[in-house]
C-alpha positions, 0 to 999 in steps of 0.5 A: 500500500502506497503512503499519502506522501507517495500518493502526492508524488504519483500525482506530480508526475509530468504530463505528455503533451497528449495527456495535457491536450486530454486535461485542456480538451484541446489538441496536441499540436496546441500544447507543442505550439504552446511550447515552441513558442515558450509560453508553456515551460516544458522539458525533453527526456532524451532526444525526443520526448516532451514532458510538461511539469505540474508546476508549469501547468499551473503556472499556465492556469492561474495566468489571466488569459488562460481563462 
């Protein structure tokens, strides 16, 4: 049985942008564009795969534009 504080850490694990287009109900080209164009804050594991961290999802959520 996994502890409260493991439990917390599962649920900080970072996002695919798939998984974060799912969340937004938008596309995944939107998440890679937003991205590209640094207004979302992610970061590569190994050459090719992207990974958006909690912290910078809610960053981007609590802006005045997001809503």
């Amino acid at each position: 049985m996994a502890s409260v504080k493991q439990a917390r850490v599962l649920d900080r694990r970072p996002f695919t942008p798939a998984m974060l287009a799912e969340r937004w109900q938008c596309s995944e080209r939107h998440i890679r564009n937003l991205l590209s164009s640094g207004d979302l804050r992610g970061f590569r594991v190994g050459d090719r795969l992207i990974r958006i961290s909690v912290d910078a999802i809610e960053e981007f959520e609590n802006r005045d534009s997001f809503h």
